[in-house]
N, CA, C and O atoms as a Tripos MOL2 file, in Angstrom:
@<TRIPOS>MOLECULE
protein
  264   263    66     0     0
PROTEIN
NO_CHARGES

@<TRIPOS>ATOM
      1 N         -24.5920   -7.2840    3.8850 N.3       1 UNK1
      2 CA        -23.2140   -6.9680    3.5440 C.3       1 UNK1
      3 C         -22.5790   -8.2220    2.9340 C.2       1 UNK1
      4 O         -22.5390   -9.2630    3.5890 O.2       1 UNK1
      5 N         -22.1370   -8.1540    1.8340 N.am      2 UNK2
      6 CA        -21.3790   -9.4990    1.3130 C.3       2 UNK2
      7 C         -20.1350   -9.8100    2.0190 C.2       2 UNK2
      8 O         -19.3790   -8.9670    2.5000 O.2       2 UNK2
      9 N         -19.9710  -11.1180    2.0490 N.am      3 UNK3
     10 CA        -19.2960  -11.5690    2.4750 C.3       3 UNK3
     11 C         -17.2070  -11.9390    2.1370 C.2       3 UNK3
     12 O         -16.5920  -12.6710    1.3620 O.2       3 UNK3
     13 N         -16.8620  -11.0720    3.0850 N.am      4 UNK4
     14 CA        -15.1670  -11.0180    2.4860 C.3       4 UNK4
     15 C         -14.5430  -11.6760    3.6630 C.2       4 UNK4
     16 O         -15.2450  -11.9300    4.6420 O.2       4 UNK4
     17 N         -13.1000  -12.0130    3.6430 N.am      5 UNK5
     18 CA        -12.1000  -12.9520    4.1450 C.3       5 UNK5
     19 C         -11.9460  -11.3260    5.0510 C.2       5 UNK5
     20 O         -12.0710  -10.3190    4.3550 O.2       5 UNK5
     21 N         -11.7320  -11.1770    6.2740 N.am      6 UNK6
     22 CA        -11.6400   -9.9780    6.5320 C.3       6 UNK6
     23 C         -10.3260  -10.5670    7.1580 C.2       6 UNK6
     24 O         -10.0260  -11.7370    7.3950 O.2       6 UNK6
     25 N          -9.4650   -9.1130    7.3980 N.am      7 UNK7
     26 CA         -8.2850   -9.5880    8.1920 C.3       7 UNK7
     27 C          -8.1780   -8.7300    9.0590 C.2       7 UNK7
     28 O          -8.3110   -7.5610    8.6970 O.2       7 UNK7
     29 N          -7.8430   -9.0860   10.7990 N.am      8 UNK8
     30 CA         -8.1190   -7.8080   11.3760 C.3       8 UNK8
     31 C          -6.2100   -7.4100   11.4240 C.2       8 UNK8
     32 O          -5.3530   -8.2730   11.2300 O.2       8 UNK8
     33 N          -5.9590   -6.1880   11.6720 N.am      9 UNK9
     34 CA         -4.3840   -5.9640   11.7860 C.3       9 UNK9
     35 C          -4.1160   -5.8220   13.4030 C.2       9 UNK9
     36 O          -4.5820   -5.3180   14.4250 O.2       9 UNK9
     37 N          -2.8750   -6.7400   12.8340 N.am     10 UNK10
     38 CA         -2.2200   -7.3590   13.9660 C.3      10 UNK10
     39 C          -1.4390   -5.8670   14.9990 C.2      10 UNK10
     40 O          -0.8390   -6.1400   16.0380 O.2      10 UNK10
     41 N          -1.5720   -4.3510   14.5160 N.am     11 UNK11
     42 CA         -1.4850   -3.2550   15.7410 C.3      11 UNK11
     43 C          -2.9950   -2.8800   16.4870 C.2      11 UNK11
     44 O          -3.0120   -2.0790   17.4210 O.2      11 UNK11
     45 N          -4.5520   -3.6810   15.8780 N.am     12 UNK12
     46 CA         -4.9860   -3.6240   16.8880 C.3      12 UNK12
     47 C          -5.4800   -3.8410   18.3440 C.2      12 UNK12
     48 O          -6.3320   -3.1740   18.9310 O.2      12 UNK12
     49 N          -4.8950   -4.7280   18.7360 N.am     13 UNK13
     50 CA         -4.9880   -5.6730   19.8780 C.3      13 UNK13
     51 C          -6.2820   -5.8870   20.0440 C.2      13 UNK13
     52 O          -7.1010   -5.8510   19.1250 O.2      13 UNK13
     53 N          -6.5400   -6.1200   21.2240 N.am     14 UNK14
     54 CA         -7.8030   -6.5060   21.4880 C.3      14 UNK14
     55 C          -9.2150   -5.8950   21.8970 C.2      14 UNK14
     56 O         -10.3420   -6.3870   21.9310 O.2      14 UNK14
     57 N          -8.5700   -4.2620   22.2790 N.am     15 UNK15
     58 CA         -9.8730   -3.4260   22.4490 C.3      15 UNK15
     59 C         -10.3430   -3.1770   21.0650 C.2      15 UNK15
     60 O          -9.9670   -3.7610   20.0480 O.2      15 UNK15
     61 N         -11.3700   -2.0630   21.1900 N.am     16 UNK16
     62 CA        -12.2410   -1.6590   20.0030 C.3      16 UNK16
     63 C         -11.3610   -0.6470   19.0310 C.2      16 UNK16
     64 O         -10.1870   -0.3400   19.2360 O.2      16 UNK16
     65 N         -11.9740   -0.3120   18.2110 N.am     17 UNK17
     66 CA        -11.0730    0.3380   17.1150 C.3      17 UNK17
     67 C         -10.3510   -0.2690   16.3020 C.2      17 UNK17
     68 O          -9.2270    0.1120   15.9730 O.2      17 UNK17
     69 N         -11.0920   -1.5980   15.7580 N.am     18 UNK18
     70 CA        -10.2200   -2.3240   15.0790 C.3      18 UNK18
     71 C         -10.0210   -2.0430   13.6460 C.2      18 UNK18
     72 O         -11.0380   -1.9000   12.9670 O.2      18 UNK18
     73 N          -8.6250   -1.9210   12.9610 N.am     19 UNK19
     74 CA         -9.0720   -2.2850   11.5710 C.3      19 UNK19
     75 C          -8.8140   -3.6470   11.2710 C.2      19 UNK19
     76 O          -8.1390   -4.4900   11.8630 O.2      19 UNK19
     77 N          -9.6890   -3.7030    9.9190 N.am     20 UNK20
     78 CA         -9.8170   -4.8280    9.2620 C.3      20 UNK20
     79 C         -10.0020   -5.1100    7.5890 C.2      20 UNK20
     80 O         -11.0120   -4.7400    6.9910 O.2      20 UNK20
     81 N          -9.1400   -5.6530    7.0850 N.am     21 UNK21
     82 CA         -8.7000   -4.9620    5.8290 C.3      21 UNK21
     83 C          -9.3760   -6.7290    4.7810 C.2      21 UNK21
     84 O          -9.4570   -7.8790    5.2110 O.2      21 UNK21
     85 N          -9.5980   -6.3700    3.8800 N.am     22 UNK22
     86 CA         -9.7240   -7.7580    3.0020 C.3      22 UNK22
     87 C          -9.4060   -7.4080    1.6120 C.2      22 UNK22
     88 O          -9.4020   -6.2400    1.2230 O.2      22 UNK22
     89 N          -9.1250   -8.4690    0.8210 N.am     23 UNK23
     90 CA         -8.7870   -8.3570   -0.6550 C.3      23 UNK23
     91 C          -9.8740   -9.2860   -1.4660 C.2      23 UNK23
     92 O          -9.5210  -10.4600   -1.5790 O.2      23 UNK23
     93 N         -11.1350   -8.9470   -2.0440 N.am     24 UNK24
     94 CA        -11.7590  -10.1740   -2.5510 C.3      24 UNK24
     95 C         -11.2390  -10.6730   -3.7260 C.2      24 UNK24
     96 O         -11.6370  -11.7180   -4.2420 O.2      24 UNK24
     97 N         -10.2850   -9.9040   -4.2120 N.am     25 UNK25
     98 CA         -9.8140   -9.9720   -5.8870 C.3      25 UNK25
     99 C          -8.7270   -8.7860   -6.3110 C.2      25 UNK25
    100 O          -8.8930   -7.6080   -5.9960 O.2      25 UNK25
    101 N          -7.8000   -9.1840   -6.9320 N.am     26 UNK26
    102 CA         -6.3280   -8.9680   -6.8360 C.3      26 UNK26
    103 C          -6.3250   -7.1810   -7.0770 C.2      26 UNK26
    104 O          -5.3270   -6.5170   -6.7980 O.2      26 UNK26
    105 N          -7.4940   -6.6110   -7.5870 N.am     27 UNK27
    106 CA         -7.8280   -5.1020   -7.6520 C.3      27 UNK27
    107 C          -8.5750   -4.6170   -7.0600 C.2      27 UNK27
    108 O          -8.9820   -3.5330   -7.4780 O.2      27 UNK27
    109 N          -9.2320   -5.2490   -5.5840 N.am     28 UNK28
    110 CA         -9.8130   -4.3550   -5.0130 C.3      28 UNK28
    111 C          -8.9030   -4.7790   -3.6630 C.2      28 UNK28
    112 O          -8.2220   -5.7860   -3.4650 O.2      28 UNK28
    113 N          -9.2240   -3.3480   -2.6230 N.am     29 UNK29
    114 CA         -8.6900   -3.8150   -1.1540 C.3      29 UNK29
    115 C         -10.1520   -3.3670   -0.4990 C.2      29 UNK29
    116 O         -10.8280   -3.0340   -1.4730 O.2      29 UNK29
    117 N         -10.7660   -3.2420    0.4290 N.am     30 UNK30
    118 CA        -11.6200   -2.7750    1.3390 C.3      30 UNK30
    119 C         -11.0240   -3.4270    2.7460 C.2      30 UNK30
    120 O         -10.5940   -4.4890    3.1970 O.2      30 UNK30
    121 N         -11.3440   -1.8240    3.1910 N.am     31 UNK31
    122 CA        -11.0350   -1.5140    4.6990 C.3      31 UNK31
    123 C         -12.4270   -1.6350    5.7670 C.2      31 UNK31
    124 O         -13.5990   -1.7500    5.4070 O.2      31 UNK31
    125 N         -11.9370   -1.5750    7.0780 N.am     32 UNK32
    126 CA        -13.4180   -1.2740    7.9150 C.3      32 UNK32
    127 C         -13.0120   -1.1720    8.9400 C.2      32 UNK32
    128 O         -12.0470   -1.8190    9.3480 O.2      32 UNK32
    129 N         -13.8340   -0.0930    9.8000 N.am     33 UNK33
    130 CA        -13.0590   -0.2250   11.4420 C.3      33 UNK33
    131 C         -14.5030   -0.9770   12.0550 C.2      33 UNK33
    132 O         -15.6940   -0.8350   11.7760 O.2      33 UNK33
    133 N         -13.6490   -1.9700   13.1710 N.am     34 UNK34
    134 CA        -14.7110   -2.3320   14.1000 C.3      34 UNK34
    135 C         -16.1350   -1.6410   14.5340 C.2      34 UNK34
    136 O         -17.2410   -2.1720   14.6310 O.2      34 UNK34
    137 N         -15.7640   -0.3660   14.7480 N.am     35 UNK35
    138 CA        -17.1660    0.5330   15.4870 C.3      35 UNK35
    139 C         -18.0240    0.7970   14.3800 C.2      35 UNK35
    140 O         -19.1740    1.2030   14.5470 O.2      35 UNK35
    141 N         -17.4380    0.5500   13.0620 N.am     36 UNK36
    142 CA        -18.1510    1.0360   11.9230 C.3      36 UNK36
    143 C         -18.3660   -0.0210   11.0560 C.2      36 UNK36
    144 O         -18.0210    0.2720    9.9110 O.2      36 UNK36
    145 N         -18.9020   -1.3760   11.1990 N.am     37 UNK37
    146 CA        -18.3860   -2.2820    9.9760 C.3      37 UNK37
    147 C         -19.3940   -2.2650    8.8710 C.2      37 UNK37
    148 O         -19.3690   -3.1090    7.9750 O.2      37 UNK37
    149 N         -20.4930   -1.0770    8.9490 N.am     38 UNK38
    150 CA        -21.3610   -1.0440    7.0260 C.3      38 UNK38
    151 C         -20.5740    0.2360    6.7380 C.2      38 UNK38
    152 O         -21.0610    0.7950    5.7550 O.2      38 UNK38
    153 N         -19.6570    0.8160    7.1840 N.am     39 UNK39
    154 CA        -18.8710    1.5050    6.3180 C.3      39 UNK39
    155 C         -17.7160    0.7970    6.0400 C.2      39 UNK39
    156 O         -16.7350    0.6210    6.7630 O.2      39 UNK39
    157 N         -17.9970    0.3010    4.5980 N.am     40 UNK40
    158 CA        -16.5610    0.2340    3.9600 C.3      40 UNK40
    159 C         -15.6780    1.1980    2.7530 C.2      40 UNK40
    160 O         -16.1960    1.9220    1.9030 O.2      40 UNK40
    161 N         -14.4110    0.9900    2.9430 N.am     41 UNK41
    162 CA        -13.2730    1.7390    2.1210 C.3      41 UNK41
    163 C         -13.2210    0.6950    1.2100 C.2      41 UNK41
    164 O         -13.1350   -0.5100    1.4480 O.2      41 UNK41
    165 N         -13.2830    1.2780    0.1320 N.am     42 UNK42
    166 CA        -12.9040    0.5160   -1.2770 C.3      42 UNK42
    167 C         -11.9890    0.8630   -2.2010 C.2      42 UNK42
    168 O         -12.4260    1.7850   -2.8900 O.2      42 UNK42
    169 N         -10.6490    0.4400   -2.5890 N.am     43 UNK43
    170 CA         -9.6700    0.9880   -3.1350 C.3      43 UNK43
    171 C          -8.8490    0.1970   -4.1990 C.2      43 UNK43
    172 O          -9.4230   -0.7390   -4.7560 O.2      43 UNK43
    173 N          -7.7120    0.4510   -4.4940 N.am     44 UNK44
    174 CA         -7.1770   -0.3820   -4.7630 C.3      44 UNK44
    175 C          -5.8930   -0.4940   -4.4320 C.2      44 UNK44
    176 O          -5.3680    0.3850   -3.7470 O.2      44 UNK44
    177 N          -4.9220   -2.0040   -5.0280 N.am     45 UNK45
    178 CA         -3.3030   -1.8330   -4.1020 C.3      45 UNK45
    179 C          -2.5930   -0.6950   -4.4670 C.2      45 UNK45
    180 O          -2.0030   -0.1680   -3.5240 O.2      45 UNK45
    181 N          -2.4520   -0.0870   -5.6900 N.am     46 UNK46
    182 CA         -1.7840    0.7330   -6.0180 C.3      46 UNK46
    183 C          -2.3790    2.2080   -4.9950 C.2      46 UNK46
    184 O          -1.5700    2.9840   -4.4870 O.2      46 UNK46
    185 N          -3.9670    2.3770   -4.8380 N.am     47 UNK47
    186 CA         -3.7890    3.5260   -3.8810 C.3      47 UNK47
    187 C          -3.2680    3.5370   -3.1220 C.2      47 UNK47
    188 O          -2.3580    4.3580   -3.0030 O.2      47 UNK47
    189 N          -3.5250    2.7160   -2.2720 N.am     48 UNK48
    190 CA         -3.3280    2.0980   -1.2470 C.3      48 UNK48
    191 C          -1.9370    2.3840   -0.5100 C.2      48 UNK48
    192 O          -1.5790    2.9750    0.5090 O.2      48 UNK48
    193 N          -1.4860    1.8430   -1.2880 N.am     49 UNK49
    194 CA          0.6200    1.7840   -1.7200 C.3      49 UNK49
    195 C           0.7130    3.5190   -1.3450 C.2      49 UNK49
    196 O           1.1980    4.0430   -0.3420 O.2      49 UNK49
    197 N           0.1310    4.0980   -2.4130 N.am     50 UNK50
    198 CA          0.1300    5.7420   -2.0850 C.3      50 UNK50
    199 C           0.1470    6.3810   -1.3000 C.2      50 UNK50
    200 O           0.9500    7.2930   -1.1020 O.2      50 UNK50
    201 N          -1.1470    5.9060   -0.3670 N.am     51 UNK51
    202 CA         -1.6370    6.3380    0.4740 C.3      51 UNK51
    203 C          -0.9430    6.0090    1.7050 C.2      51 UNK51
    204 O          -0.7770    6.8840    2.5560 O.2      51 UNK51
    205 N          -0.5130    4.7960    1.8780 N.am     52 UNK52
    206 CA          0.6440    4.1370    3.1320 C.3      52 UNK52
    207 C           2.0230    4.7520    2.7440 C.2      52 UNK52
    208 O           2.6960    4.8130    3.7730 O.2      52 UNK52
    209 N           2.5210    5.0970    1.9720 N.am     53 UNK53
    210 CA          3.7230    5.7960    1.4370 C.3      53 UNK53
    211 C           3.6590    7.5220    1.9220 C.2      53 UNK53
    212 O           4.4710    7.8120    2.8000 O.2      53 UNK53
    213 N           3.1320    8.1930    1.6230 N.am     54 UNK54
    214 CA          2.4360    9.1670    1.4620 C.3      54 UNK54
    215 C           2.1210    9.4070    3.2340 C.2      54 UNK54
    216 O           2.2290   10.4940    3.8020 O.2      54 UNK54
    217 N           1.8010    8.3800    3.7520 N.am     55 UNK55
    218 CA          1.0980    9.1910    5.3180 C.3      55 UNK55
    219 C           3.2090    8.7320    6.3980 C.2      55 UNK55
    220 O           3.6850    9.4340    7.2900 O.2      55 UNK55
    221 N           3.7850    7.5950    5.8750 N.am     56 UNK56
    222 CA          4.6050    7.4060    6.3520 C.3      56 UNK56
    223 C           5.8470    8.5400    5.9590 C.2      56 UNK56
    224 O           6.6210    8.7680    6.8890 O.2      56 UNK56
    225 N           6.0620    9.1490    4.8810 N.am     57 UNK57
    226 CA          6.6420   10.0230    4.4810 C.3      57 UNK57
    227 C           6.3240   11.8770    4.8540 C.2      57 UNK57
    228 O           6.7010   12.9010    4.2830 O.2      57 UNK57
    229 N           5.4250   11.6160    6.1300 N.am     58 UNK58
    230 CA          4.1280   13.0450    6.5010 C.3      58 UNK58
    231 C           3.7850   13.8260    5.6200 C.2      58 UNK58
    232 O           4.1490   14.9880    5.8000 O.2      58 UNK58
    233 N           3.2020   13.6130    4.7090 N.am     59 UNK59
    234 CA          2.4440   14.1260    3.6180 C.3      59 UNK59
    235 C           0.7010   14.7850    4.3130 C.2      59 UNK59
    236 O          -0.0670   15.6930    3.9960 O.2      59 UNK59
    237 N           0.7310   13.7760    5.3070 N.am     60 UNK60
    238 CA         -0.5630   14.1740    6.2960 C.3      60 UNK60
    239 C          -0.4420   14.9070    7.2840 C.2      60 UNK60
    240 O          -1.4630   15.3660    7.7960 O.2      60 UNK60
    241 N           0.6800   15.1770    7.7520 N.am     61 UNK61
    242 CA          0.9900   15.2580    9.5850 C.3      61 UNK61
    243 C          -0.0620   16.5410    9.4560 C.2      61 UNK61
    244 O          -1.0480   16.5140   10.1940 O.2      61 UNK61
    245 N           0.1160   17.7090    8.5110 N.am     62 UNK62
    246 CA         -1.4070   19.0470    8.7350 C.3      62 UNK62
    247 C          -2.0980   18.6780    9.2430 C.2      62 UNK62
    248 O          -2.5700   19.3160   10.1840 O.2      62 UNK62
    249 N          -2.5840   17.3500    8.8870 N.am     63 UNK63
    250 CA         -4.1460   17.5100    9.6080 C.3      63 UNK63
    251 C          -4.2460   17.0090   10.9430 C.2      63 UNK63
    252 O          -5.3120   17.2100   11.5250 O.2      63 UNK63
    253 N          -3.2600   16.3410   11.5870 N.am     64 UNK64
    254 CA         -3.2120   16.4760   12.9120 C.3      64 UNK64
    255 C          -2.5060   17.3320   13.8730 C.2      64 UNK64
    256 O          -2.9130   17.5830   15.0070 O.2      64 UNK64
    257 N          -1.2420   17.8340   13.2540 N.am     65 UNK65
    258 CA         -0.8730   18.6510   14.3290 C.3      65 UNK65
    259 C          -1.4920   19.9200   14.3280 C.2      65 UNK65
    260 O          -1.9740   20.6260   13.4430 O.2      65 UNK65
    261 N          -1.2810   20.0810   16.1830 N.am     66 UNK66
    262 CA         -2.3440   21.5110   16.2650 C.3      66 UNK66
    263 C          -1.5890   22.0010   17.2660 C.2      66 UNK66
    264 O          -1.8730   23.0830   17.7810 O.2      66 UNK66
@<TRIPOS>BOND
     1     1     2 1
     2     2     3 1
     3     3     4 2
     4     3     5 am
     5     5     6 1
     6     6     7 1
     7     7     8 2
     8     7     9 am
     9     9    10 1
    10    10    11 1
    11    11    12 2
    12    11    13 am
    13    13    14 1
    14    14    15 1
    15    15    16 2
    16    15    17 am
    17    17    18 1
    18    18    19 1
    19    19    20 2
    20    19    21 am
    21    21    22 1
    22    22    23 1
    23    23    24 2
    24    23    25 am
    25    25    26 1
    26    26    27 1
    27    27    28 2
    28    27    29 am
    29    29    30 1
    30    30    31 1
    31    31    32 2
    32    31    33 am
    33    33    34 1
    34    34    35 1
    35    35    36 2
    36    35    37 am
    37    37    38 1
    38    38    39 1
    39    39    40 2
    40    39    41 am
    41    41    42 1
    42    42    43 1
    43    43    44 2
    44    43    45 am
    45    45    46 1
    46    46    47 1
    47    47    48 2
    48    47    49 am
    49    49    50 1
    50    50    51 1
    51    51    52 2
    52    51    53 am
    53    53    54 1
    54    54    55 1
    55    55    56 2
    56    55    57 am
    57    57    58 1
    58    58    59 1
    59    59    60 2
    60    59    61 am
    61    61    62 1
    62    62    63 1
    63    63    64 2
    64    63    65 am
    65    65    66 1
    66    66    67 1
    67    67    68 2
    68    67    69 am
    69    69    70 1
    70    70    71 1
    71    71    72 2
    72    71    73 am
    73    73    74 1
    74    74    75 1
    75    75    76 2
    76    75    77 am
    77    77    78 1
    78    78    79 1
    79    79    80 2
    80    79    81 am
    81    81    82 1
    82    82    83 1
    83    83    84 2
    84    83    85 am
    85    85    86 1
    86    86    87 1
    87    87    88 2
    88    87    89 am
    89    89    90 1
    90    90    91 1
    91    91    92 2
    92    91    93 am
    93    93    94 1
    94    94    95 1
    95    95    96 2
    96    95    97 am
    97    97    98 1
    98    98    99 1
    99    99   100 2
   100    99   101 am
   101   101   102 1
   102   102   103 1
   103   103   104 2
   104   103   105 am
   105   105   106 1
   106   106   107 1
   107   107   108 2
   108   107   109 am
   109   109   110 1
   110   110   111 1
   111   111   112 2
   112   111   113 am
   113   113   114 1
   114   114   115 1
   115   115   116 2
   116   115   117 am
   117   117   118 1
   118   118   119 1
   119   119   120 2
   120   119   121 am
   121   121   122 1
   122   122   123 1
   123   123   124 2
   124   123   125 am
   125   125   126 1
   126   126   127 1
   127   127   128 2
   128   127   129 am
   129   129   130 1
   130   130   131 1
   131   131   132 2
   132   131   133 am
   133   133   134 1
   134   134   135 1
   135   135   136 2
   136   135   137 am
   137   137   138 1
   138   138   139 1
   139   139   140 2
   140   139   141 am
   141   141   142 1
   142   142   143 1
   143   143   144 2
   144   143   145 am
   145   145   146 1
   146   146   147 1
   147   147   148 2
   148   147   149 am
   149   149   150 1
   150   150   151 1
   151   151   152 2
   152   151   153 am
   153   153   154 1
   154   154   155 1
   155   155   156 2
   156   155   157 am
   157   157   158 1
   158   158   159 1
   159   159   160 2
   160   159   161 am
   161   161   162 1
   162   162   163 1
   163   163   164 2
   164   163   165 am
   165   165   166 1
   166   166   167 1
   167   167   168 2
   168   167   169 am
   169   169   170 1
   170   170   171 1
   171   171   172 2
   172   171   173 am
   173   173   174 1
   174   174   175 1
   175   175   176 2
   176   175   177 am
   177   177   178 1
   178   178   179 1
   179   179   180 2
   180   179   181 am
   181   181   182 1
   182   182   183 1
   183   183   184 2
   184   183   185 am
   185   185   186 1
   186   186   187 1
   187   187   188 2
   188   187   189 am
   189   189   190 1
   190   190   191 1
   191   191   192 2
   192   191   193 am
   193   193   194 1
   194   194   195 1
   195   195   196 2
   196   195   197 am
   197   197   198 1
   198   198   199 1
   199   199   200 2
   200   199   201 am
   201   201   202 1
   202   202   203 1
   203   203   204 2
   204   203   205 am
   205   205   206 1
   206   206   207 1
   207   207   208 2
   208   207   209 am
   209   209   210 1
   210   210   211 1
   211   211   212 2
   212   211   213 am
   213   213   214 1
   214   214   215 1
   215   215   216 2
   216   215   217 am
   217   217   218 1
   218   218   219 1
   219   219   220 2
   220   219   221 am
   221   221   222 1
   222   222   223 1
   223   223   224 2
   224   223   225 am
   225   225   226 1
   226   226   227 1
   227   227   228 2
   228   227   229 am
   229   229   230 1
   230   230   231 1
   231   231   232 2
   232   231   233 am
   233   233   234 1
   234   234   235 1
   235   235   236 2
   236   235   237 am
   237   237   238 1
   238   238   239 1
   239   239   240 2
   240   239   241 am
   241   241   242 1
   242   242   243 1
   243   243   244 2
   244   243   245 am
   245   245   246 1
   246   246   247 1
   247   247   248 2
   248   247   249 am
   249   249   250 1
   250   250   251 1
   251   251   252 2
   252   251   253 am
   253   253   254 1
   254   254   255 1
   255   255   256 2
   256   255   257 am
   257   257   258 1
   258   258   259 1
   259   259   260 2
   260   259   261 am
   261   261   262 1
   262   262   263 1
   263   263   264 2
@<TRIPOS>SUBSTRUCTURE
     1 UNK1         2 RESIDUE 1 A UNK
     2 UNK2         6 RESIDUE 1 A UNK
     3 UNK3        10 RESIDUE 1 A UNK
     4 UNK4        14 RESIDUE 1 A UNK
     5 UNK5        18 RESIDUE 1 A UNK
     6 UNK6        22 RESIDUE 1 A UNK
     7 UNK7        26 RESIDUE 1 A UNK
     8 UNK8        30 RESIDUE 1 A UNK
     9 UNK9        34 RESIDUE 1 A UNK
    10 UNK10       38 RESIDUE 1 A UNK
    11 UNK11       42 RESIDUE 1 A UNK
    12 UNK12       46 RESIDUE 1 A UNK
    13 UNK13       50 RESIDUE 1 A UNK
    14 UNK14       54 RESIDUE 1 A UNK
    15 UNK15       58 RESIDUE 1 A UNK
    16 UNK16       62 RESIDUE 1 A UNK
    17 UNK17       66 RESIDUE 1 A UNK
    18 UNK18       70 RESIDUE 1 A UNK
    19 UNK19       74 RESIDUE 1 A UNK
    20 UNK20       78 RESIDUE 1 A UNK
    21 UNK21       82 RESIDUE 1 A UNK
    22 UNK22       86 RESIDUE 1 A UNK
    23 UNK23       90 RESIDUE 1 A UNK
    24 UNK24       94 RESIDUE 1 A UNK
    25 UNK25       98 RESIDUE 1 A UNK
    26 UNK26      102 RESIDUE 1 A UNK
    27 UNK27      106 RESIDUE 1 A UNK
    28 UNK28      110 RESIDUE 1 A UNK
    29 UNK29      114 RESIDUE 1 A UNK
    30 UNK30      118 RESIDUE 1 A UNK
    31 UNK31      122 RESIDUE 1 A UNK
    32 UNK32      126 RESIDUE 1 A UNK
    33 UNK33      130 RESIDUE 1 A UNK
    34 UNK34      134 RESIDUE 1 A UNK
    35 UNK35      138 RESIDUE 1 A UNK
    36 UNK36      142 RESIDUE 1 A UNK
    37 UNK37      146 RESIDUE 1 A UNK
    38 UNK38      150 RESIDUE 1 A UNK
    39 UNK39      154 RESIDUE 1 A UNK
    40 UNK40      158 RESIDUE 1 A UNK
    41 UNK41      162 RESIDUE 1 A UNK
    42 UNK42      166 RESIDUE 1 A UNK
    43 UNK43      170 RESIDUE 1 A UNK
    44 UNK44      174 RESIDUE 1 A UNK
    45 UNK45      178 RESIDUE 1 A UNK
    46 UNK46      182 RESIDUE 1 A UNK
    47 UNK47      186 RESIDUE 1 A UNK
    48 UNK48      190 RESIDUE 1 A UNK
    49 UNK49      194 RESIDUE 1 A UNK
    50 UNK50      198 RESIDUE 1 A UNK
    51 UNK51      202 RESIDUE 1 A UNK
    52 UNK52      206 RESIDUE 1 A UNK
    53 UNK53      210 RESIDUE 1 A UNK
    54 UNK54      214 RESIDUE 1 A UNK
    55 UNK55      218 RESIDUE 1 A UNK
    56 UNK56      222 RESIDUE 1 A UNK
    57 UNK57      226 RESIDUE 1 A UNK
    58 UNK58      230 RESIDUE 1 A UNK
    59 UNK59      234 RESIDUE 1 A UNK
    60 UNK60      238 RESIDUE 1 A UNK
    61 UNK61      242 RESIDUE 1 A UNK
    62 UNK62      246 RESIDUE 1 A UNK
    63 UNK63      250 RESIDUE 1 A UNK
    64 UNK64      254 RESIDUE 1 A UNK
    65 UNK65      258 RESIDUE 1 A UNK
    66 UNK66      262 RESIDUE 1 A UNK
C-alpha cells in the first residue's frame, strides 16, 4: 500500500472504527476505516464537499431510517 500522511478524525476516539482521511495532492482525498485499511476511498475535494453537504442536509437519512 503506498504510503500517505493519513489523518485519523478527531470524532473517532480511541476505540476501533476509525476514520482516516489523507490528501496526497491538492485533487485527490482518500479515506479508510481502521477495520478496513486495503480498502481505500478515492475522491476528490469537490465530491467530497458534495457528499458532506448532501449527507448533512439528509439527502441520505432513506437509507437508514427504518
Amino acid at each position: 500500500m503506498p504510503m500517505h500522511d493519513w489523518q485519523k478524525s478527531s470524532f473517532s476516539g480511541e476505540g476501533a472504527q476509525c476514520l482516516y482521511v489523507a490528501a496526497p495532492d491538492a485533487h485527490t482525498i482518500k479515506l479508510r476505516e481502521s477495520d478496513a485499511p486495503d480498502a481505500i476511498l478515492t475522491t476528490t475535494p469537490a465530491n467530497l464537499k458534495a457528499f458532506i453537504l448532501g449527507v448533512k442536509a439528509g439527502e441520505f437519512d432513506h437509507f437508514v431510517d427504518g
